[in-house]
Every structure is written in C-alpha cells, then in structure tokens.
C-alpha positions, -999 to 999 in steps of 0.1 A, spaced: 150 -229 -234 185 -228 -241 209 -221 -214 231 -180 -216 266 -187 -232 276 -155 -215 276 -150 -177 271 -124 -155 304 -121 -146 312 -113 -180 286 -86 -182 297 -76 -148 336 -73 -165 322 -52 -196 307 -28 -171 337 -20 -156 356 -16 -184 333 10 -197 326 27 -163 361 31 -153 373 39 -188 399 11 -199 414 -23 -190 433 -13 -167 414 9 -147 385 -26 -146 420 -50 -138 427 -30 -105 388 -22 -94 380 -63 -102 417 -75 -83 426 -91 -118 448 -93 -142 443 -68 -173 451 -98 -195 424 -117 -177 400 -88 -183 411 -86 -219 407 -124 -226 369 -119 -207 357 -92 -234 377 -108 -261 356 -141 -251 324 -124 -246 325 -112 -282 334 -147 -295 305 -159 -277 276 -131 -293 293 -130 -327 295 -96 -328 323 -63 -319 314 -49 -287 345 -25 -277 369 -7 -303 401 11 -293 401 49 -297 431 63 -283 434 52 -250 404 41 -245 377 14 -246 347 26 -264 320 5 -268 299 -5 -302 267 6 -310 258 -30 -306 278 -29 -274 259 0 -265 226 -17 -266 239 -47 -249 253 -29 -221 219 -11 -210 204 -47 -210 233 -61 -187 225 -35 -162 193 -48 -154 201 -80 -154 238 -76 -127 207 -53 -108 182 -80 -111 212 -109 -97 223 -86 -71 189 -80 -56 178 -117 -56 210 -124 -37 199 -92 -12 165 -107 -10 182 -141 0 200 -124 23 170 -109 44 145 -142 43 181 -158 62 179 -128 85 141 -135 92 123 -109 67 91 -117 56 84 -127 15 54 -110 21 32 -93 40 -4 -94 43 -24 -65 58 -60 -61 63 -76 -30 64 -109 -14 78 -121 4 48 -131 35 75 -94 40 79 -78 71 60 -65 65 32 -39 90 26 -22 80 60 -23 38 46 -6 52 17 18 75 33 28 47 59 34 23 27 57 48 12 76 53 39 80 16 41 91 7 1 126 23 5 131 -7 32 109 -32 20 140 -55 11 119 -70 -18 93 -80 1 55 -80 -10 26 -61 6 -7 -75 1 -30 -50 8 -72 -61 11 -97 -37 21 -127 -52 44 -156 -36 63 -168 -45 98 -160 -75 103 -138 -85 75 -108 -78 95 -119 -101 125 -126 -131 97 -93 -127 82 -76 -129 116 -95 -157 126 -85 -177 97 -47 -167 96 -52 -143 66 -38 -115 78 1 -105 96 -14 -73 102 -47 -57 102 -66 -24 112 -99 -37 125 -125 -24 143 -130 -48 171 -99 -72 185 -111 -107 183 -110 -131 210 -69 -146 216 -61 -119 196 -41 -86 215 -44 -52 193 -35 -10 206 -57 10 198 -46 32 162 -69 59 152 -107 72 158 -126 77 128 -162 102 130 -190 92 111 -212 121 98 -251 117 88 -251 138 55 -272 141 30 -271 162 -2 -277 199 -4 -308 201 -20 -322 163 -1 -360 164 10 -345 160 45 -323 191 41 -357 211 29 -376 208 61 -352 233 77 -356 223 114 -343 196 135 -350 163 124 -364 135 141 -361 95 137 -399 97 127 -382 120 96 -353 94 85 -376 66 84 -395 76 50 -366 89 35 -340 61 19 -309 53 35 -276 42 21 -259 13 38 -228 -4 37 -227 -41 42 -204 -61 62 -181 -76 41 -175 -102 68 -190 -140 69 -186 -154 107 -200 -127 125 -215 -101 103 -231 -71 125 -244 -39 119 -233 -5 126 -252 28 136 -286 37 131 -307 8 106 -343 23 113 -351 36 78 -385 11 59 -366 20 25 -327 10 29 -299 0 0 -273 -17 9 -240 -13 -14 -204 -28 -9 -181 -2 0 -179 37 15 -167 50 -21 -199 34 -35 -220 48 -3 -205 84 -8 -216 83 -47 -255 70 -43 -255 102 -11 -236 129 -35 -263 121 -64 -288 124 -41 -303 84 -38 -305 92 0 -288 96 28 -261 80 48 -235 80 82 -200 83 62 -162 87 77 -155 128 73 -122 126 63 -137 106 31 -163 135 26 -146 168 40 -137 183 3 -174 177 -1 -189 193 29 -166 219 21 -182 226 -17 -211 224 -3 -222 188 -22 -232 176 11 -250 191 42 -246 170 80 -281 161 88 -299 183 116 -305 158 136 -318 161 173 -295 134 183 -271 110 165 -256 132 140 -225 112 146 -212 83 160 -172 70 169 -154 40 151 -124 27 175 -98 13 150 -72 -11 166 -38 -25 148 -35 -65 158 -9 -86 146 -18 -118 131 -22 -152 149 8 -162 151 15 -135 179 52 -135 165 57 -106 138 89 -106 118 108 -77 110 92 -64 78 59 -66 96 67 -49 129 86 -21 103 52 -13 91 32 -14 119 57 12 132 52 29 106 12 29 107 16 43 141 39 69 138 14 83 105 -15 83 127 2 103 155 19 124 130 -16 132 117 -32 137 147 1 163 160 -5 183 133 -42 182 132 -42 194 171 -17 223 160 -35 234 136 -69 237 156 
C-alpha cells in the first residue's frame, strides 16, 4: 500500500480556501502567509495531476474535480480530528468500550432510550450490548464479562441498587382450552395443558423461575420466542406485561383466571462489573439507566 502524497494539512488548507472564499480570507483564519497558502494549493495540484481551483473574479472556485475531491477530504479532516478526540478521552480515563449485560425481562424501550441519550457523549466509545436470561447476567459478572449489567440477583462480592420491577402475567390466547372453562382455574387445570418456558441462558448456576408444574412443557430460548408459541396458541406461559400489553390490549391474549399466582415479581438490580471501579463512560450510562427508569416510572404514577 502506497503511502498519501497529499496530507491532511493540505486538504485542511483547500477547505479553507473554499469555506472562507479566497486566499486571503484562509491566510488570516490559518495564521499564514497567503503566499504560503497559494504555494499549498499550487502544490496539492502538482501532487494529484489535475486543476482543482480556477480564478473567477475575486474568487477561488473550485473544479468539478476539485469538487469531488473536497467532499472526500471532509471525511477524512473529520475522521483525523475524531481519532485525535478519541485519544484524547482514553488519556482522560474513558472507556474504548463498554460491555453491558442485560436481563432480557428488562424493557426495552427504556435500554434503548437510555442508549440514545448516551451516543451524543459517547466520545467514540463502543457499547457492547448482550442479552441473557436468569442467570446469564450473574455468569457474565462472575467471569469479568460485563462493566455493567441489569441482572436479576447480585452475585456474591458483587454490590448492585436495585433498578426496576418487572410483572410477570400468566396469559394464554383468547380462544386457549384454559380460557374456555370460564371459571377460576386451578393447578390441577395447568398441568394437562402445555406450558411455554424460557430457559436460563446461564451455565454456573442455572435456576428456574415461577411455576414448572405442567407434565407437557417446551422450553424455548428467549421471551420474544415465548410470546410467539403463546400468541399462536402452542400453550401458555408467565410473560413480562410491558412485552405483551399492545397484546392484552387487542385482545390476542387473555391473563389466566387463576385462583392464585396469576403473577409473580422480577427484582432487577444494576451492578457494576468486578473491578468495583467504573470509568467515566460507564458510570455516564448507568446514570443514565437510572434516570430512564425513574423517568418511566414518574410518568407512569401520573398518569394512573
């Protein structure tokens, strides 16, 4: 791969001379010389072989080949100027990247409205986002895979706030054998009936969560995939409401009539990773995933 033969100070020159209208206007805004600038451009188009400026009137107008040209150099004075910014915040103690873990029960509109607010002041740095279940979270703490995660137990050594309570609902749909018998239902009715499950994606301590009494039971991998096999009508299943709300709305899904149990409580906490010492970027976005929540739940107590 050769090596540029112009730099990006030259580019940077060409800018200015097209930006501010003429030589002299780039001399003064660049502190040089307008014969320096002159003998820059002059240069540059030695260099690429080709016109990239003519004088009309007063003014420098560029080519149509200078025209192209320019709208590359943009990016690539933009691209030098935010690798030296970059440099400037891993000196400063910003992260390169962030990796947070997430309990799949967690909303997903307030993950992606905290990450939003967190992209204007990212300062380049990455956000790897993996989704878990049960005790996913808890493995990727335990093995230092995670600056920040939303899990649903705090591990031992670790220290996590509590963030959020998520209700699970048992639902079925609308026109489900369970929903037919039109009276309260008993555990003695969920046994025969197939229940939809979703398996811990954890490998240390892999546990179970709510009620597993059911002789016919499918396990799947996620709650999307959970909330699919209930809507067709496979069987039925405890899913997060704010995942199936637009559907117990339309009237997809109906909440089991259950004597007891129609829903149970996930405690979500936010823990920091092991090293215990968060940099900037990752205490920024923890901030900000605790603001959204109480946000949220504000608005959510207004309205009621």
């Amino acid at each position: 791969m050769g090596s540029p033969r112009v730099s990006l100070e030259q580019w940077r020159v060409l800018q200015a001379v097209v930006d501010l209208g003429g030589f002299a206007q780039a001399a003064r805004h660049l502190h040089r010389s307008q014969s320096s600038v002159s003998y820059t451009i002059a240069k540059m188009q030695e260099q690429l072989g080709m016109s990239l400026l003519e004088i009309q009137g007063r003014r420098a107008v560029l080519t149509r080949t200078g025209d192209a040209l320019l709208r590359q150099s943009r990016h690539l004075v933009q691209d030098a100027v935010d690798i030296e910014q970059f440099a400037a915040s891993l000196n400063q103690g910003w992260e390169p990247e962030i990796r947070l873990v997430v309990d799949a029960a967690f909303p997903t509109d307030l993950l992606m409205r905290a990450l939003r607010q967190f992209e204007p002041i990212n300062r380049s740095t990455r956000v790897q986002l993996n989704e878990v279940v049960l005790s996913g979270a808890e493995d990727a703490l335990r093995e230092g895979l995670a600056d920040i995660a939303i899990a649903s137990h705090v591990p031992a050594d670790f220290l996590g706030d509590r963030l959020i309570e998520v209700e699970f609902l048992a639902v079925s749909r609308f026109d489900h054998p369970l929903q037919g018998l039109e009276r309260e239902l008993t555990v003695s009715d969920l046994k025969h009936e197939l229940q939809v499950v979703i398996r811990d994606s954890g490998i240390r301590g892999r546990r179970d969560v709510g009620w597993l009494g059911a002789e016919h039971r499918w396990s799947v991998s996620s709650i999307e995939t959970a909330t699919t096999a209930v809507r067709e009508g496979l069987g039925y299943a405890w899913l997060p409401r704010h995942r199936i709300q637009s559907l117990l709305d339309e009237g997809v899904l109906k909440p089991l009539a259950l004597r007891e149990g129609r829903t149970y409580t996930v405690k979500l906490y936010l823990v920091y990773g092991q090293s215990g010492n968060p940099g900037p970027g990752t205490r920024q976005l923890a901030e900000m995933l605790y603001s959204t929540v109480k946000d949220a739940e504000y608005k959510t107590a207004v309205k009621d």
